[in-house]
N, CA and C atoms as an extended XYZ file, in Angstrom:
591
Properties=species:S:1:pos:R:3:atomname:S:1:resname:S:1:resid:I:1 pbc="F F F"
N       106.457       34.693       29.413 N   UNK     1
C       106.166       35.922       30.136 CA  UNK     1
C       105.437       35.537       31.421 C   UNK     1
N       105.996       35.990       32.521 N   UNK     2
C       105.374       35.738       33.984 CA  UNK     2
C       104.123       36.429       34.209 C   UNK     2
N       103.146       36.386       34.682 N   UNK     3
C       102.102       36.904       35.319 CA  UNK     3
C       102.220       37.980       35.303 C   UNK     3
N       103.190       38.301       36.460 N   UNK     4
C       103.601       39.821       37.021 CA  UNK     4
C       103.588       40.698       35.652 C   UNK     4
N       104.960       40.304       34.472 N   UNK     5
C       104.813       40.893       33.706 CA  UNK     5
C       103.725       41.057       32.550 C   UNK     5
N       103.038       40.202       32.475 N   UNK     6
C       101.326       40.385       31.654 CA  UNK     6
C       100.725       41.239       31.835 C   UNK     6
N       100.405       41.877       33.334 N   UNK     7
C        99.542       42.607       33.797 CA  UNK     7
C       100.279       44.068       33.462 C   UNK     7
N       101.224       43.950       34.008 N   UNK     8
C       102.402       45.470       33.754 CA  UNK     8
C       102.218       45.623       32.334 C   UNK     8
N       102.480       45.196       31.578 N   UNK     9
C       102.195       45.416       29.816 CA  UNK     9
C       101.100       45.650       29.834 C   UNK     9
N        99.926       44.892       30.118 N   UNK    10
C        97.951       45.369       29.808 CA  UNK    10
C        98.578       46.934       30.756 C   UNK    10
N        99.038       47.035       31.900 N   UNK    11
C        98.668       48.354       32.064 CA  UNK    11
C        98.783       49.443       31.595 C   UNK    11
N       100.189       49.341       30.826 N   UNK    12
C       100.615       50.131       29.611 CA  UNK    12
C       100.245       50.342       28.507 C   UNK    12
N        99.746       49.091       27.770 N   UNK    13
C        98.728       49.208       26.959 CA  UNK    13
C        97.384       49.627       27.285 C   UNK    13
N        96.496       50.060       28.193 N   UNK    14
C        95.681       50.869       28.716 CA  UNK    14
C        95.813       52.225       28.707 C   UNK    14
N        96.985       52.113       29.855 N   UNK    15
C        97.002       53.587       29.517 CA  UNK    15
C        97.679       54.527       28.636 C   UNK    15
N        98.227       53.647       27.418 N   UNK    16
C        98.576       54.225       26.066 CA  UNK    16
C        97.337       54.297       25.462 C   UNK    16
N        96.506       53.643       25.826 N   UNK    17
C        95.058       53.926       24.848 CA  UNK    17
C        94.631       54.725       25.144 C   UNK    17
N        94.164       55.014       26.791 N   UNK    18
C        93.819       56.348       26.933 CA  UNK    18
C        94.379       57.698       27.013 C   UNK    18
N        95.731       57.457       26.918 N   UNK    19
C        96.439       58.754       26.532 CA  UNK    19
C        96.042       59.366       24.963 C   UNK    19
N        96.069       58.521       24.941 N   UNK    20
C        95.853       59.061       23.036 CA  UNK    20
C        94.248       59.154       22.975 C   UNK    20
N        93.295       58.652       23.387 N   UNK    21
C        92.031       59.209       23.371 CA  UNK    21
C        91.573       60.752       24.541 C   UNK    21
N        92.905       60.909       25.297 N   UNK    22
C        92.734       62.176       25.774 CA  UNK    22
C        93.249       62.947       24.839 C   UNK    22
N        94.300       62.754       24.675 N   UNK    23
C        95.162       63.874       23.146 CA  UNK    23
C        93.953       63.950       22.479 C   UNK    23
N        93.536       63.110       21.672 N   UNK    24
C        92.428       63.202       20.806 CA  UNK    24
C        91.187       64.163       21.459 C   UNK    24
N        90.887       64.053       22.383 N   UNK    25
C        89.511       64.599       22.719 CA  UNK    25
C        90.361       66.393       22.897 C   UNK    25
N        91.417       66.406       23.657 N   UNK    26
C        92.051       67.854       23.788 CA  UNK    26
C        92.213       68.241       22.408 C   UNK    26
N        92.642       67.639       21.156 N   UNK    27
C        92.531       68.406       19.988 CA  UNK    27
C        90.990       68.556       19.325 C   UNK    27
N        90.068       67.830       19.667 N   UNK    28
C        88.823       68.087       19.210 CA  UNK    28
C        88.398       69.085       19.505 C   UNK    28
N        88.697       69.313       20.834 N   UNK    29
C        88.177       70.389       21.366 CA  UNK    29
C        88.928       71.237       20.921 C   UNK    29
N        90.089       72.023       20.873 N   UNK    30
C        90.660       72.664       20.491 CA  UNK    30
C        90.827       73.518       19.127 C   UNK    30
N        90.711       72.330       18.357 N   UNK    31
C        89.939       72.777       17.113 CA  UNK    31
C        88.623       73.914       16.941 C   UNK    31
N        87.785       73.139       17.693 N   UNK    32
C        86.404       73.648       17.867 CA  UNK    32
C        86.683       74.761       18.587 C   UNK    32
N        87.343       75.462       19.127 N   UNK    33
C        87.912       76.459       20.212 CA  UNK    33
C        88.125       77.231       18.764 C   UNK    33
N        89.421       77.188       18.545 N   UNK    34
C        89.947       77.662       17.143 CA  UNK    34
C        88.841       78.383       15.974 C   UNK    34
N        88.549       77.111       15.433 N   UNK    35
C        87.704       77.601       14.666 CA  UNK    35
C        86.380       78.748       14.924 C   UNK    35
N        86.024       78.317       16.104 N   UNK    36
C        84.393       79.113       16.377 CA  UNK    36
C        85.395       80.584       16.630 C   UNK    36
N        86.668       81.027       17.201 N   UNK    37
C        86.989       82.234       17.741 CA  UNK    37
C        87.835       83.108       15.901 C   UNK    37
N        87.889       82.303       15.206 N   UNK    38
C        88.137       82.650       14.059 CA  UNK    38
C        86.824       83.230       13.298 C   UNK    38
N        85.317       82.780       13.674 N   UNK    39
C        84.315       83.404       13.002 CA  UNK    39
C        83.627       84.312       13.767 C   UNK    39
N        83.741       84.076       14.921 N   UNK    40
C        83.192       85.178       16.054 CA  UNK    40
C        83.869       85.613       17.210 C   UNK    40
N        83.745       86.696       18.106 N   UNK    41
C        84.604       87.297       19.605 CA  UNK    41
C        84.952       85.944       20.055 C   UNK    41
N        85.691       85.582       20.561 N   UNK    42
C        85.978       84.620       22.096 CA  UNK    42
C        84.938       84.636       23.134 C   UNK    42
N        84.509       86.463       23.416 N   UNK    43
C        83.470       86.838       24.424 CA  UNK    43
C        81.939       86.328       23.819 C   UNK    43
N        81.780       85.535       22.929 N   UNK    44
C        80.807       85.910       22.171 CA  UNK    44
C        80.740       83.935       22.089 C   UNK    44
N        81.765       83.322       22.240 N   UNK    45
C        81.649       82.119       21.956 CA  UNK    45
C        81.216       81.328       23.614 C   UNK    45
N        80.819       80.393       23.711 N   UNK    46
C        80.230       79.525       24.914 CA  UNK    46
C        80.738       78.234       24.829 C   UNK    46
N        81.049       77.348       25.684 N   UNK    47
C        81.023       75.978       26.153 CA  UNK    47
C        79.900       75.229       25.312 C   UNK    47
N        79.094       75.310       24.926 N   UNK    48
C        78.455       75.017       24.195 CA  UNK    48
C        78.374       74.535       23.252 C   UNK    48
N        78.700       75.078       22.628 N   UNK    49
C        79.134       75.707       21.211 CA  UNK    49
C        80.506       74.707       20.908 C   UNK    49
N        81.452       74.942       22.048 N   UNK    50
C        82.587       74.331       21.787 CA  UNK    50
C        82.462       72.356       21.919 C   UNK    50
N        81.300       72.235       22.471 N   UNK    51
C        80.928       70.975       23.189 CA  UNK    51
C        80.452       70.300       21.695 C   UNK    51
N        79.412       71.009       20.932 N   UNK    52
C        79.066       70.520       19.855 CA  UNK    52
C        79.697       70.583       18.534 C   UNK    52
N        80.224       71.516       18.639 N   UNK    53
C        81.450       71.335       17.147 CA  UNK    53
C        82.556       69.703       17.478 C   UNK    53
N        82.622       69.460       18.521 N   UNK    54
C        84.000       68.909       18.804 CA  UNK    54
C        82.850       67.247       19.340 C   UNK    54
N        81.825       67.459       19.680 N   UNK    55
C        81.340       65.968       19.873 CA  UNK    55
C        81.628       65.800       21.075 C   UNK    55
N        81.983       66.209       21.623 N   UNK    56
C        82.394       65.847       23.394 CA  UNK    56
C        81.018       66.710       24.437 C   UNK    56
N        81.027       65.721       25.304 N   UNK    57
C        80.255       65.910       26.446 CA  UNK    57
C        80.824       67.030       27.303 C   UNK    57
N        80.092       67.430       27.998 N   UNK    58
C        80.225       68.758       28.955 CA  UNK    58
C        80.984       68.128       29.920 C   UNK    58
N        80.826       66.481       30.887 N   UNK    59
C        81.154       66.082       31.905 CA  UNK    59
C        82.593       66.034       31.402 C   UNK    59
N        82.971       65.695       30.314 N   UNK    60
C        84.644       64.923       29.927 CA  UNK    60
C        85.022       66.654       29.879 C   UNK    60
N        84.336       67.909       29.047 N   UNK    61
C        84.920       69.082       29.104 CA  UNK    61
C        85.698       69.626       30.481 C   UNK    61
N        84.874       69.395       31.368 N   UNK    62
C        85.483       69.663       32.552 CA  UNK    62
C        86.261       69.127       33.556 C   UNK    62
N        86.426       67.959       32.922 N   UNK    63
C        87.241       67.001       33.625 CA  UNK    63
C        88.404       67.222       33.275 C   UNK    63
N        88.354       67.816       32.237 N   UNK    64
C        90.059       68.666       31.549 CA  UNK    64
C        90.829       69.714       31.552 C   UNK    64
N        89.465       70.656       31.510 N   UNK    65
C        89.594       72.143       31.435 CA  UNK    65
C        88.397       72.893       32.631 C   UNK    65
N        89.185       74.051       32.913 N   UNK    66
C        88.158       75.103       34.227 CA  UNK    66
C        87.115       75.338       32.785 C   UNK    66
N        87.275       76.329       31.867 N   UNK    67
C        86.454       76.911       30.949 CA  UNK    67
C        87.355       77.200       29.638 C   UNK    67
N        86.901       77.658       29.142 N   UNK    68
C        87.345       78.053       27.592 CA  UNK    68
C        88.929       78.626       27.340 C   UNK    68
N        88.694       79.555       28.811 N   UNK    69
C        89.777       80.336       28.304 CA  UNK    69
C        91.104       79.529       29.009 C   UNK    69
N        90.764       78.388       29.546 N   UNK    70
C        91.679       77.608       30.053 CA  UNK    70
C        92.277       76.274       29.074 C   UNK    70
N        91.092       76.331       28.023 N   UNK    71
C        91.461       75.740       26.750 CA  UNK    71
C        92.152       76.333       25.944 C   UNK    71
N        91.636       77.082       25.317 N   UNK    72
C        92.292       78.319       24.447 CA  UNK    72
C        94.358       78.016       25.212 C   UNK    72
N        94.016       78.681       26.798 N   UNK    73
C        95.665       78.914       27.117 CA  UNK    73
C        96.022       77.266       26.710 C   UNK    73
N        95.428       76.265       26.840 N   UNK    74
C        96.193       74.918       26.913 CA  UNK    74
C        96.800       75.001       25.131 C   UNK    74
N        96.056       75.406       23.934 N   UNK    75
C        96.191       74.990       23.186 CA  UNK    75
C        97.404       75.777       22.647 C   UNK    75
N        97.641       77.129       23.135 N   UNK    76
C        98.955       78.069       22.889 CA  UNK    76
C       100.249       77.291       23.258 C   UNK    76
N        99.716       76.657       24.407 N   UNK    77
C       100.757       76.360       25.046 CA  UNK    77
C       100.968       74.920       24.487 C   UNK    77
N       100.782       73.988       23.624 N   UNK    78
C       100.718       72.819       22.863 CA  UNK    78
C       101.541       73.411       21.681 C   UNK    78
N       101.308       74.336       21.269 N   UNK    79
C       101.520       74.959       20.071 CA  UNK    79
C       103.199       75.090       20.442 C   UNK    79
N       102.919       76.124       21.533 N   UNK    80
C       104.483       76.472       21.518 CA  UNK    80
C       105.361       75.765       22.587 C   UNK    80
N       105.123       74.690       22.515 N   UNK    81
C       105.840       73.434       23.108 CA  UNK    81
C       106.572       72.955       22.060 C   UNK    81
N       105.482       72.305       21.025 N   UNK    82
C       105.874       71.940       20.043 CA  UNK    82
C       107.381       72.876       19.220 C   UNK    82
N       106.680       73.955       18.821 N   UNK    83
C       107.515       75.286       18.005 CA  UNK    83
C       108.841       75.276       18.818 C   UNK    83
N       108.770       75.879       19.993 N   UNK    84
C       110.004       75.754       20.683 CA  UNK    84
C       111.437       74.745       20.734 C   UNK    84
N       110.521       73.553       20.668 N   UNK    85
C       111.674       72.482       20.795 CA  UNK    85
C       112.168       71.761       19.561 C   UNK    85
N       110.909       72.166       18.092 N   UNK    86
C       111.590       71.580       16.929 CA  UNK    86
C       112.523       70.959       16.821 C   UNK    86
N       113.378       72.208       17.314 N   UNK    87
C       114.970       71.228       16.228 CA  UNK    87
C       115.872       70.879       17.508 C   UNK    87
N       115.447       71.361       18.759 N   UNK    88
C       116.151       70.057       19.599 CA  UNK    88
C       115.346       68.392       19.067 C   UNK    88
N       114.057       68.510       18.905 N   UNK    89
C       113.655       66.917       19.318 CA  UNK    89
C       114.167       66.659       17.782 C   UNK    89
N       114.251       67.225       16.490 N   UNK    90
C       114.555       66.982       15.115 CA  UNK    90
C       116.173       66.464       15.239 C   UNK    90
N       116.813       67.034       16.297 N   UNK    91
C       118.000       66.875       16.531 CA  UNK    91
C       119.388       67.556       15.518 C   UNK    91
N       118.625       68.784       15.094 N   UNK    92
C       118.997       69.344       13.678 CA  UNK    92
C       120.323       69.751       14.497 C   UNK    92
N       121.225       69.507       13.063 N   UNK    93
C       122.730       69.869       13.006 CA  UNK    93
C       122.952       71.233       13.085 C   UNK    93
N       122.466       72.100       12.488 N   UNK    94
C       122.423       73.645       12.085 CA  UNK    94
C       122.606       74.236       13.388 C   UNK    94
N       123.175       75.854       13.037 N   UNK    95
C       122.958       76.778       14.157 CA  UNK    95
C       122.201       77.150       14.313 C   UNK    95
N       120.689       76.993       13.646 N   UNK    96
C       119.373       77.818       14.191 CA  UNK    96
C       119.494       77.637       15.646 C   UNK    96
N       118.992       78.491       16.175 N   UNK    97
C       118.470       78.712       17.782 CA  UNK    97
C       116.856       78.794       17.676 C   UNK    97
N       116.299       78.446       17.007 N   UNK    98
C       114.554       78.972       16.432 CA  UNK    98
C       114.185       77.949       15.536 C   UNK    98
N       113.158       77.486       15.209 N   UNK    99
C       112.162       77.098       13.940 CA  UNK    99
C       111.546       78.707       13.233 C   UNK    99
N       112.321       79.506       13.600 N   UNK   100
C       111.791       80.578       12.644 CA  UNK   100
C       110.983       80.620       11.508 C   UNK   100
N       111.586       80.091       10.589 N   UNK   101
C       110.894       79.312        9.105 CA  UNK   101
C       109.477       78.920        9.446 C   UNK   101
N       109.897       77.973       10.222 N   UNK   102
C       108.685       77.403       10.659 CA  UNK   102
C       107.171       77.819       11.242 C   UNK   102
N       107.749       78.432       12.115 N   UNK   103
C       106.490       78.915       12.517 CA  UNK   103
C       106.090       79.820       12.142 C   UNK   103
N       106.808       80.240       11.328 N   UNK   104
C       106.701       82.430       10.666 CA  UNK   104
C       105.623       81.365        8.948 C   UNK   104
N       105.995       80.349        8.650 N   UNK   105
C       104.661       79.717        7.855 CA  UNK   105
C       103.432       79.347        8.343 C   UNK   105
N       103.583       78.657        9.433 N   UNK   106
C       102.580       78.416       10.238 CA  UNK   106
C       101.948       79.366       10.606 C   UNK   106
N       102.213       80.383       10.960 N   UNK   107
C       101.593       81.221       11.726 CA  UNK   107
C       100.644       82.160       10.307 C   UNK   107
N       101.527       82.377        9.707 N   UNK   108
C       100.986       83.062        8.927 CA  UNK   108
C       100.298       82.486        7.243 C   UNK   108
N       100.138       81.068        7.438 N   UNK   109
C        98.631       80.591        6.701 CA  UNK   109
C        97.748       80.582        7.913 C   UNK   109
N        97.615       81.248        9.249 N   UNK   110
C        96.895       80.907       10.259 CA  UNK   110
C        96.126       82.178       10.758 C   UNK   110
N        96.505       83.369        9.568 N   UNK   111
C        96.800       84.432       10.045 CA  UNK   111
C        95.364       85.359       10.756 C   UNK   111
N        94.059       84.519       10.565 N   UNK   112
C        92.919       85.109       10.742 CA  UNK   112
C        92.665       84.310       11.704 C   UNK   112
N        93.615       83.414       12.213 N   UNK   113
C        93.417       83.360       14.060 CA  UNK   113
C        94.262       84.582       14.900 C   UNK   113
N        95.255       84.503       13.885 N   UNK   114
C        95.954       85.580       14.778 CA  UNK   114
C        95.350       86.554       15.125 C   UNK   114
N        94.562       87.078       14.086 N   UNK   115
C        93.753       88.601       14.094 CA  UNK   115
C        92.589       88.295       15.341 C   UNK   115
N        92.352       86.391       15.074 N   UNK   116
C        90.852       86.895       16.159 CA  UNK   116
C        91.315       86.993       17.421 C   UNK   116
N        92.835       86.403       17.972 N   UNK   117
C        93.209       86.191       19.341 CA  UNK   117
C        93.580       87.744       19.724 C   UNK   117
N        94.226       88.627       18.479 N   UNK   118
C        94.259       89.806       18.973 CA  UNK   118
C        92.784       90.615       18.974 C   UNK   118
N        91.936       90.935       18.410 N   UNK   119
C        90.764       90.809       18.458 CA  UNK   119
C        89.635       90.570       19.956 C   UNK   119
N        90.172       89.802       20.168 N   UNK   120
C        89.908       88.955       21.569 CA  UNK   120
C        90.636       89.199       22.729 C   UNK   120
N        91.522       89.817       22.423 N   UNK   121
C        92.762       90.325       23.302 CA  UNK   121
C        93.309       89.877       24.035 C   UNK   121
N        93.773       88.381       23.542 N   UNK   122
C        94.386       87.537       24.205 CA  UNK   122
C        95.713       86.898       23.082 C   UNK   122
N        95.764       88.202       22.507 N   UNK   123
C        97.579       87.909       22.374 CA  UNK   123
C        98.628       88.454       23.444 C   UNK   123
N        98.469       88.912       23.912 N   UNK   124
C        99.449       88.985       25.331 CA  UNK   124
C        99.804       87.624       25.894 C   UNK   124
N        98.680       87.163       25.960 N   UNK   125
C        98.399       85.780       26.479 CA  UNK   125
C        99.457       85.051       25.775 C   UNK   125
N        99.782       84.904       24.175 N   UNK   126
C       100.148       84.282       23.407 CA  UNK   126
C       101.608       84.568       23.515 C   UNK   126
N       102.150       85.912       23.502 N   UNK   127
C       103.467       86.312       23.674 CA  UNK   127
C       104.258       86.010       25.373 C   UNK   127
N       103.217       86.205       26.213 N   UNK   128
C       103.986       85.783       27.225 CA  UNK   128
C       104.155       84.645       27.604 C   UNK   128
N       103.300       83.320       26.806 N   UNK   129
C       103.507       82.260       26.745 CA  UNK   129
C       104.860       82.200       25.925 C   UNK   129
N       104.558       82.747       24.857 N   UNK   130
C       105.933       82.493       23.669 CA  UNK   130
C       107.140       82.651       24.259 C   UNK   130
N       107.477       84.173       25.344 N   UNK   131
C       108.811       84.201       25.935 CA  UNK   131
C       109.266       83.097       26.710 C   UNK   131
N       107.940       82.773       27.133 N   UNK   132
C       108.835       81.688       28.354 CA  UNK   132
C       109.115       80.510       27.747 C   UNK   132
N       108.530       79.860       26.745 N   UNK   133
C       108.591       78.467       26.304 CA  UNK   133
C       109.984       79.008       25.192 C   UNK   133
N       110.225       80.030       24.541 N   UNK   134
C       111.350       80.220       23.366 CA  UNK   134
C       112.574       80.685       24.353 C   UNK   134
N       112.355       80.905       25.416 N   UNK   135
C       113.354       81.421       26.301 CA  UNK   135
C       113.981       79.880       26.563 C   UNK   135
N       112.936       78.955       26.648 N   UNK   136
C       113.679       77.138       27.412 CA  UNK   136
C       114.138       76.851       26.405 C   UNK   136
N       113.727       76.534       24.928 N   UNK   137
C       114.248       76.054       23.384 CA  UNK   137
C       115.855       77.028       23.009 C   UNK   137
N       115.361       77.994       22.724 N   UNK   138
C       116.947       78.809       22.671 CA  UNK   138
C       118.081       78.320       24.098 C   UNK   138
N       117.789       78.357       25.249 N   UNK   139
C       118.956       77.873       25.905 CA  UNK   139
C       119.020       76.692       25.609 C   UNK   139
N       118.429       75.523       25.688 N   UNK   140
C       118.927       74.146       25.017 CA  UNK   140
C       119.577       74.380       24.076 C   UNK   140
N       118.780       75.117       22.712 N   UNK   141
C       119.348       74.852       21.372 CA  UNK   141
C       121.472       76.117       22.109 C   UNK   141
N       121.413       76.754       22.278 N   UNK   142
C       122.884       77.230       22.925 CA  UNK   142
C       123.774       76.195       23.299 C   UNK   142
N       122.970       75.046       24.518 N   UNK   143
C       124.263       74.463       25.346 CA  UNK   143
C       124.241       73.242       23.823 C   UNK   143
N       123.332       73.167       23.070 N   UNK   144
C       123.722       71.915       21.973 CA  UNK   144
C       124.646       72.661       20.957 C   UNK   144
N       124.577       73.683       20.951 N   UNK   145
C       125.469       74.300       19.667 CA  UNK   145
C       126.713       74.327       20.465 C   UNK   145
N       126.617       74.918       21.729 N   UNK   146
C       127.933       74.974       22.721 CA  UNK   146
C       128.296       76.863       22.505 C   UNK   146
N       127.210       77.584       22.173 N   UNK   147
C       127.897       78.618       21.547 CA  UNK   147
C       127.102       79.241       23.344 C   UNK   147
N       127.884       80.262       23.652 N   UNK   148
C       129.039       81.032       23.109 CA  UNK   148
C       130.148       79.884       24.337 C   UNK   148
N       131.543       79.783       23.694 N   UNK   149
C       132.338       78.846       24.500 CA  UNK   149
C       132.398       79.399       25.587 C   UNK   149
N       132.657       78.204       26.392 N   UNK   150
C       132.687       78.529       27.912 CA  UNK   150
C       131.502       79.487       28.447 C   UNK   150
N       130.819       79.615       28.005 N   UNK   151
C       129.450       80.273       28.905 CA  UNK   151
C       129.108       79.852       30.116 C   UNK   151
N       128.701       80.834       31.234 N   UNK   152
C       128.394       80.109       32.024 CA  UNK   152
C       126.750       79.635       31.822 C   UNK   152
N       126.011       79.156       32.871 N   UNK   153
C       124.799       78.801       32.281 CA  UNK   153
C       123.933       80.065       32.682 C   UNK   153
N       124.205       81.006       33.455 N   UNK   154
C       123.398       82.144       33.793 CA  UNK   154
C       123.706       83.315       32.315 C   UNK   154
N       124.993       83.277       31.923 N   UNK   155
C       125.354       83.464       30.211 CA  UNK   155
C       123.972       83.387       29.477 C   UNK   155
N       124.582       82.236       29.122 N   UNK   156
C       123.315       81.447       28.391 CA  UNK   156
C       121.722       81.665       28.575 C   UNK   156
N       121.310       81.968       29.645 N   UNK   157
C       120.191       82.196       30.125 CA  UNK   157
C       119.525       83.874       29.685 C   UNK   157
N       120.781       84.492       30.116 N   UNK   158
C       120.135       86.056       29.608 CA  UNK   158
C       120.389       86.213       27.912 C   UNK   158
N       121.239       85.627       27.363 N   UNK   159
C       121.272       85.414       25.841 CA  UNK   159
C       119.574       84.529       25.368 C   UNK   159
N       119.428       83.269       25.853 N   UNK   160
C       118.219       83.172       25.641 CA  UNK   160
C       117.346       84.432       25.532 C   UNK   160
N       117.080       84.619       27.028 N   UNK   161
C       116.146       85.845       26.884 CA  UNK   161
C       116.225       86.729       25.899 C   UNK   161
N       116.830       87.334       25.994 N   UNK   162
C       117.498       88.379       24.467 CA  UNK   162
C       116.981       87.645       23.295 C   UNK   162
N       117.490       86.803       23.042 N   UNK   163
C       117.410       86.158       21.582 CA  UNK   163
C       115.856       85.824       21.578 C   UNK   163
N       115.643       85.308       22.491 N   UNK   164
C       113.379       84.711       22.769 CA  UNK   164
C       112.616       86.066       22.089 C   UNK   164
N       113.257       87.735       22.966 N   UNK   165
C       112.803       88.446       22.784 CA  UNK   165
C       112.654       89.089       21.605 C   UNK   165
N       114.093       89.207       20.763 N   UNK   166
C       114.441       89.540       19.518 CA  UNK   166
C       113.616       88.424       18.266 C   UNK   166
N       113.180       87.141       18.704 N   UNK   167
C       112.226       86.911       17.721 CA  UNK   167
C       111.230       86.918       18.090 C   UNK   167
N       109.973       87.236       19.095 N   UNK   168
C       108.758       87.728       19.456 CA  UNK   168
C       108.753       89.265       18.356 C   UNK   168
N       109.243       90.194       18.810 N   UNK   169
C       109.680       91.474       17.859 CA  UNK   169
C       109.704       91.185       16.691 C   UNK   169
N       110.281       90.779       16.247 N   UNK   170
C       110.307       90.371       14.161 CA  UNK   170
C       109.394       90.180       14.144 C   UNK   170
N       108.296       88.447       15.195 N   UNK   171
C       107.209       87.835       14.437 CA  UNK   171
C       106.117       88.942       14.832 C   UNK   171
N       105.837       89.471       15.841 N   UNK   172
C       104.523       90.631       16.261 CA  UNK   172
C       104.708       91.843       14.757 C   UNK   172
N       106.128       92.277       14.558 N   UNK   173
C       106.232       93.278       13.192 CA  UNK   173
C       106.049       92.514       11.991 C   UNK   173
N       106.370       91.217       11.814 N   UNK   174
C       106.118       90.581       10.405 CA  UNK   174
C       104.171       90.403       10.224 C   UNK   174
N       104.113       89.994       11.485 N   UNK   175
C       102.460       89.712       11.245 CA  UNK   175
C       101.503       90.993       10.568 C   UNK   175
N       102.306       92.056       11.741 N   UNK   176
C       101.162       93.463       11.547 CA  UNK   176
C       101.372       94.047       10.138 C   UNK   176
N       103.001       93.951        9.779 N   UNK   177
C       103.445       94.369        8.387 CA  UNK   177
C       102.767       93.856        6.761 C   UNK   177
N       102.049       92.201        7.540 N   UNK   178
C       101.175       91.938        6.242 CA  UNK   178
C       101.745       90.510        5.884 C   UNK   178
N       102.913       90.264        6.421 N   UNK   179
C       103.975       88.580        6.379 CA  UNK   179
C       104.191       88.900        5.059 C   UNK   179
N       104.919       89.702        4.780 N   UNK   180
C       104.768       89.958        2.842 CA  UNK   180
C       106.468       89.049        3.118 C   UNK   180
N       107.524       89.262        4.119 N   UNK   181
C       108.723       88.620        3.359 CA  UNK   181
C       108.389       87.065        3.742 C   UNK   181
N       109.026       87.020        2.504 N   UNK   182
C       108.717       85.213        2.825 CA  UNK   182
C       109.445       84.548        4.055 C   UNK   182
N       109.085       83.618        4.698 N   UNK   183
C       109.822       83.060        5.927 CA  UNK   183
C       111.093       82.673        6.270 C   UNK   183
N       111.065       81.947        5.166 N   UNK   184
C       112.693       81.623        4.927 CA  UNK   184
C       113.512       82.973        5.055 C   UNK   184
N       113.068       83.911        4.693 N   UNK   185
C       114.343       85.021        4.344 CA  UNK   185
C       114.096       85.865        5.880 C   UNK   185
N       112.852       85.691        6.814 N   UNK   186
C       112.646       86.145        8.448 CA  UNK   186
C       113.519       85.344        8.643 C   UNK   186
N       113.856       83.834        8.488 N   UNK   187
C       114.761       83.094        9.208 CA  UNK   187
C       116.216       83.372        9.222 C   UNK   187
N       116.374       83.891        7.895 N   UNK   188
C       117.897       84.081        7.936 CA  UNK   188
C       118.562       85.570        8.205 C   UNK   188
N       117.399       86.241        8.588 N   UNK   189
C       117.709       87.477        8.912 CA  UNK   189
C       117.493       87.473       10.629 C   UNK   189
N       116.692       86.630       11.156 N   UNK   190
C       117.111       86.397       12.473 CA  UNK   190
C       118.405       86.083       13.075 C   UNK   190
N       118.630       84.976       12.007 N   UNK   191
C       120.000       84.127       12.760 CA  UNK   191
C       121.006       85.199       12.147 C   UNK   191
N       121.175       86.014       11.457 N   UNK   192
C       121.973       86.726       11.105 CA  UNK   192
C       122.199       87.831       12.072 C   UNK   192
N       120.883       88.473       13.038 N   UNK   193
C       120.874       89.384       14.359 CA  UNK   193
C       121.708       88.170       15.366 C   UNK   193
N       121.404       87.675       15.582 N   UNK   194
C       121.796       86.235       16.678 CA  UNK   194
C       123.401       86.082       16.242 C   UNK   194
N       123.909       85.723       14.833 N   UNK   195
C       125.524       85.387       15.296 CA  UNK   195
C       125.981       87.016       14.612 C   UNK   195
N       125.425       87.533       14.586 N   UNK   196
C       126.474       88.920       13.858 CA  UNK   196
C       126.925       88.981       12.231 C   UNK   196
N       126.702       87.977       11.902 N   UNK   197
C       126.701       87.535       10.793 CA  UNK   197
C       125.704       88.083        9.317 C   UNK   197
């Protein structure tokens, strides 16, 4: 191995270390976000507070985030990064257009965050994040299924939308309804609105 390339590898190996000790410090915190807005208001919680549950310094807090509520949005938006792209990055065979299943469990063993973000009144926050990130996952998961043939991609785009929208609706009515049907059976009653089926 040449010089040149020694140093290029240490640099990568650097900054793979500190990538992952930023991930790490963004979920510490995040957690600590989470949890404290699950026992009390959001309005009611402080930097503080979030600094000492999570072990992190105030200087590294802000070197990441404006304030709280810029955490809070980062961590929705982690969430539904993840949710969104499931079964493209899973590379799943199926026609789902959704992790439906998925997140309709997730969400709802989670369900006394849900209450505090509405509570807090920053589920808006959460849904208009959700359209836009399930609006990008549903058109991928489309041009990988190939459905509907020959679509154009502006097609595809308002079908996303539609379809993003049509499961925001189920999950906002399954939550308030109590999540009594089990997930699996939200899932197959989605994809069943989605192909007609």
């Amino acid at each position: 191995m040449s010089k040149k390339e020694a140093v290029s590898s240490g640099h990568k190996k650097a900054r793979r270390k500190k990538d992952v000790r930023i991930r790490r410090t963004h979920q510490r915190l995040g957690m600590a976000l989470l949890e404290l807005i699950v026992d009390k208001p959001m309005s009611s919680v402080t930097v503080q507070e979030v600094l000492d549950r999570a072990s992190v310094g105030r200087s590294t807090f802000y070197l990441h985030f404006r304030d709280k509520n810029d955490l809070l949005l980062s961590q929705l938006e982690v969430f539904l990064e993840t949710m969104s792209t499931m079964l493209s990055a899973k590379k799943e065979a199926s026609r789902r257009l959704a992790p439906v299943r998925e997140m309709f469990e997730h969400v709802g063993a989670q369900n006394r965050l849900y209450r505090a973000l509405a509570e807090s009144d920053r589920l808006h926050d959460f849904f208009d994040l959700a359209q836009e990130y399930f609006t990008r996952g549903i058109e991928q998961r489309l041009q990988e299924t190939k459905y509907p043939d020959n679509a154009s991609q502006i097609e595809r785009k308002v079908l996303a939308i539609a379809f993003a929208g049509s499961l925001l609706s189920l999950f906002r009515w399954w939550i308030e309804a109590g999540a009594k049907i089990p997930a699996t059976k939200m899932d197959q009653l989605y994809h069943r609105i989605v192909w007609g089926k």
